[in-house]
ZAPASE-624631 format. One record per atom (N, C-alpha, C): residue in three letters; y, x, z. Coordinates in steps of 0.2 Angstrom, whole numbers, plus 5000, padded with zeros to 4 digits. Layout:
<sites>
AlaYXZ;...
</sites>
This chain:
<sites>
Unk499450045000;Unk500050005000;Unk500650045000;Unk501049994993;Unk501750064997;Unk502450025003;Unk502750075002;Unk503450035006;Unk503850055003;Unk504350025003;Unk505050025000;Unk505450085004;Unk506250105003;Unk506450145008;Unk506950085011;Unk507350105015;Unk507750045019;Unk508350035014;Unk508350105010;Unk509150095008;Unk509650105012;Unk509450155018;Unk510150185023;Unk510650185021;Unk510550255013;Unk511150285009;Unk511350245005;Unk510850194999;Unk510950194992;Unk511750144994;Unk511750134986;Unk512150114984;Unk511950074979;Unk512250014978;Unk512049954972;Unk512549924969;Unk512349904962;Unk513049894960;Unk512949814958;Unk513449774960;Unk513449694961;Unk513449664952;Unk512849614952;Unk512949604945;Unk513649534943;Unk514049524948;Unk514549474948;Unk515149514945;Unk515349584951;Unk515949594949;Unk515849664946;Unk515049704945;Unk515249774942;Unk515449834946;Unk515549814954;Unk515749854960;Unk515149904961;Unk515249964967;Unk514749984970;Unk514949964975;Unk514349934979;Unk514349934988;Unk513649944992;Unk513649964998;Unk513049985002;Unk512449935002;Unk511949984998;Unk511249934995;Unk511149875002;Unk511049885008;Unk511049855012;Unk511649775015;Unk512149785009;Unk512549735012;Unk512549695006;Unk511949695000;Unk511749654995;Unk511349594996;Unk511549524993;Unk511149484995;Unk511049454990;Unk510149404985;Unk510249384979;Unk510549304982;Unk510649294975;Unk511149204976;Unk510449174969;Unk510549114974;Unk510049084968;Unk509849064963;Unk510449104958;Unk510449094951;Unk509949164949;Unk509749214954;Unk509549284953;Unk509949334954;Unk510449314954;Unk511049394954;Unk511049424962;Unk511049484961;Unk511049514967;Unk511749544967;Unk512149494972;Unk512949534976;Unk513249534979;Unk513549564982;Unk513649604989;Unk513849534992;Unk513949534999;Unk514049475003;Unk514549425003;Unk515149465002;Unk515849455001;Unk515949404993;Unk515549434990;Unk515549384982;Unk514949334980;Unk514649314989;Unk514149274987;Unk514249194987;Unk514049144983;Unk514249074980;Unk513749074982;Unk513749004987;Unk513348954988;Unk513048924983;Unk512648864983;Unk512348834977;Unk512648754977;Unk512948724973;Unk513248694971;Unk512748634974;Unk513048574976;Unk512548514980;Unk512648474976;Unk512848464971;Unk512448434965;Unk511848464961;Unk511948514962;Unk511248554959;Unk510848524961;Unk510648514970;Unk510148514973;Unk510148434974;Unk510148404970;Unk510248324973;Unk509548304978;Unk509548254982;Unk509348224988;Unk508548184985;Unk508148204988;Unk507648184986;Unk507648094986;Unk507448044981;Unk507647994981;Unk507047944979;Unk506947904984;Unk506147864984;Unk506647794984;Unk506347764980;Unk506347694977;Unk506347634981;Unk506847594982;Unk506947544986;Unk506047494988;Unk505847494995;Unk505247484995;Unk505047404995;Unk504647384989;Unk504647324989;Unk504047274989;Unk503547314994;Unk503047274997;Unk502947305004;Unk502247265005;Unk502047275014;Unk501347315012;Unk501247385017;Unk500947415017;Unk500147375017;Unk500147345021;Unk499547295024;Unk499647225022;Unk499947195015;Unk500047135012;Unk499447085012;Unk499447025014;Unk498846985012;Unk499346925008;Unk498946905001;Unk499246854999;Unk499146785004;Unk499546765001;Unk499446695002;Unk499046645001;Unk498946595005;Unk498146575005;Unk498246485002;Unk497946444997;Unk498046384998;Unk497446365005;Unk497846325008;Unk497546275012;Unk497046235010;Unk496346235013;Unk495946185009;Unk496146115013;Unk496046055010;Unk495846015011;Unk495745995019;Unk496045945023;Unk495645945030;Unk495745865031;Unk495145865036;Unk495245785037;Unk495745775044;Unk496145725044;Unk496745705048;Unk496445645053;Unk496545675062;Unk496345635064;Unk496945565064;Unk496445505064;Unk497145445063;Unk497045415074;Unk497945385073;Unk497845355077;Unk497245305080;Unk497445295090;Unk497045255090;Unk497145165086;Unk496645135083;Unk496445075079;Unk497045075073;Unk497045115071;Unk497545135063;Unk497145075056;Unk496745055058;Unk496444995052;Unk496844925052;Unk496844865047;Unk497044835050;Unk496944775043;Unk496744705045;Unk496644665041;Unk497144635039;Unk497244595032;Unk497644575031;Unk497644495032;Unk497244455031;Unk497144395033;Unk496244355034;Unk496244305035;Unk495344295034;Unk495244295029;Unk494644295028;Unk494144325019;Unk494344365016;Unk495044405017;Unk495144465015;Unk494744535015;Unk494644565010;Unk494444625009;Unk494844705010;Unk495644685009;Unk496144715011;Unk496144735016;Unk496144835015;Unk496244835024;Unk497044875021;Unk497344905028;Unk497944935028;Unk497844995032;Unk497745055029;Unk497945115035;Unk498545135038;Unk498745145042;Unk499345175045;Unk499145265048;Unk499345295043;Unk499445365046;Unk500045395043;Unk500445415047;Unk501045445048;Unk501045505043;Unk501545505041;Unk501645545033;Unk501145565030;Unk500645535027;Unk499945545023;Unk500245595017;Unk500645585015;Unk500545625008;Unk500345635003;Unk500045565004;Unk499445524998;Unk499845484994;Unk499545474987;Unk499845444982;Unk499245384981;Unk499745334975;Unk499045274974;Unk498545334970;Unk498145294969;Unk497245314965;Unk497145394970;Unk497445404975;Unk497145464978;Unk496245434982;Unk495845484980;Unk495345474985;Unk495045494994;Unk495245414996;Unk495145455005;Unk494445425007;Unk494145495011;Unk493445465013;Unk493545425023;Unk493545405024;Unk493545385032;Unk492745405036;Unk492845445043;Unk492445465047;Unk492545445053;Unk491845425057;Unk491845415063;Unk492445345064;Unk492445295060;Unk492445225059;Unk492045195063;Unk492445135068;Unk492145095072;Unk492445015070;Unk491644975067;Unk491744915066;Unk492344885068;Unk492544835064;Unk493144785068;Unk493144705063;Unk493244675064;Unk493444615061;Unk492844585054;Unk492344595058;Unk491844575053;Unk491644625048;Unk491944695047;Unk491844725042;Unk491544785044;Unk490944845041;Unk490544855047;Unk490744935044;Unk490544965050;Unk490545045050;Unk490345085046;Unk489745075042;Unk489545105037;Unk489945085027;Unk490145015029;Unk490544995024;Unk491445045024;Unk491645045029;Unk492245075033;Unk492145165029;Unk491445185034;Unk491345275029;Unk491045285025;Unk491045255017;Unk490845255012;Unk490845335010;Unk490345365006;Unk490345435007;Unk490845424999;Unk490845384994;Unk491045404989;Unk491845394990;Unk491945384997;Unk492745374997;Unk492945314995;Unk493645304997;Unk494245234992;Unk494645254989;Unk494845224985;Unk495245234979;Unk495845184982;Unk496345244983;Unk496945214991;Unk497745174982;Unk498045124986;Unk498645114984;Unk499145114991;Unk499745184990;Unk500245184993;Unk500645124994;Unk500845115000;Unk501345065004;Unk502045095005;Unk501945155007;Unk502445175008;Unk502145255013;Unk502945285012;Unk502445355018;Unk502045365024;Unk502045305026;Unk501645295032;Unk500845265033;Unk500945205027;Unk500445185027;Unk500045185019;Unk499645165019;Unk499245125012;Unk498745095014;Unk498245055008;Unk497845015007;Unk497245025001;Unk496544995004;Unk496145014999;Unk495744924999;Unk495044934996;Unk494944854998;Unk494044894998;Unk494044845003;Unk493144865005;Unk492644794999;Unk492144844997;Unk491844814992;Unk491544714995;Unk491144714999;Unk490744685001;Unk490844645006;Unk491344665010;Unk491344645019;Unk492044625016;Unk492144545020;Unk492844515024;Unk492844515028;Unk493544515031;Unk493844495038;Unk493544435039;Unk493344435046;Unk493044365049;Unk493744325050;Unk494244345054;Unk494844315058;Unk495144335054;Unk495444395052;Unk496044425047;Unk496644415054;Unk496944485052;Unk497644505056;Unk497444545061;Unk496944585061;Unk496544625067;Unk496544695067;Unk496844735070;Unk496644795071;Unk496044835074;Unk496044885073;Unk495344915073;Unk495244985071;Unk494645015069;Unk494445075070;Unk494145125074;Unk494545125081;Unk494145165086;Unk494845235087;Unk494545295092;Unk495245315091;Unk495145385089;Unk494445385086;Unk494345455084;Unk494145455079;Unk494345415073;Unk494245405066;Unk494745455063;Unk494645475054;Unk494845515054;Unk494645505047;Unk495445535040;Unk495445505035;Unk495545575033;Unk495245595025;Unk495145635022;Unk494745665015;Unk494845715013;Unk494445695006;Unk493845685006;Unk493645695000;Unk492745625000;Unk492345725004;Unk492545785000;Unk491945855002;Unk492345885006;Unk492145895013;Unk492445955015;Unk492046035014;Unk492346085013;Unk492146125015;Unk492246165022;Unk491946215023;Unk491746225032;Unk492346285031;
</sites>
């Protein structure tokens, strides 16, 4: 291996101004030029512009967004209700359903009421509902009328829904 000498004596001559001055009081500038201390220029900070990362425009750990399946809504307690005798009409009252006419609702865990019977009430293929308004609608049961008519009913853990749930 070699070594350099320290340059006690020498003398170098600056390539900015063409001087001689003591090798030791030379420094290079970062363009390459080696010159004496007194003639040395910083580097310009626009040269060196600022490292610059890109406005961030996600989430590291992002989960999209999920549709909501389908769920059955528990109804009031006796939310059913007749419309007159021999009627087939019934009326549901559930509080902003969000259902349209020809939408299909399946009812679960129905308890008989006014002549018309439980398993008629939870039809698995569902009713094919006409909107009354946001609160309520109406469908008509195939077979069974109202004994009396004007009767509420249902039960208080019934519960309206689409005809499949998924789990």
């Amino acid at each position: 291996m070699s070594n350099f000498s320290t340059g006690k004596y020498a003398k170098a001559l600056s390539d900015r101004s063409g001087q001689e001055f003591p090798y030791r009081e030379m420094v290079k500038e970062w363009n390459g030029a080696f010159v004496h201390k007194s003639e040395f220029e910083q580097k310009h900070p626009q040269l060196v512009p600022r490292k610059f990362s890109g406005d961030a425009q996600s989430l590291q750990n992002a989960r999209p967004d999920r549709t909501e399946p389908p769920v059955a809504r528990l109804l009031n307690q006796d939310s059913f209700s007749t419309a007159g005798q021999g009627t087939n009409v019934i009326t549901v009252k559930e509080t902003a359903h969000g259902r349209s006419t020809n939408d299909t609702v399946r009812f679960r865990d129905v308890l008989a009421f006014d002549g018309i019977t439980k398993e008629k009430l939870e039809l698995a293929v569902g009713y094919s509902i006409t909107k009354v308004d946001d609160d309520s609608y109406t469908f008509v049961v195939n077979t069974d009328t109202a004994t009396s008519g004007n009767k509420s009913g249902g039960g208080g853990l019934s519960s309206a829904g689409p005809v499949t749930l998924t789990p």
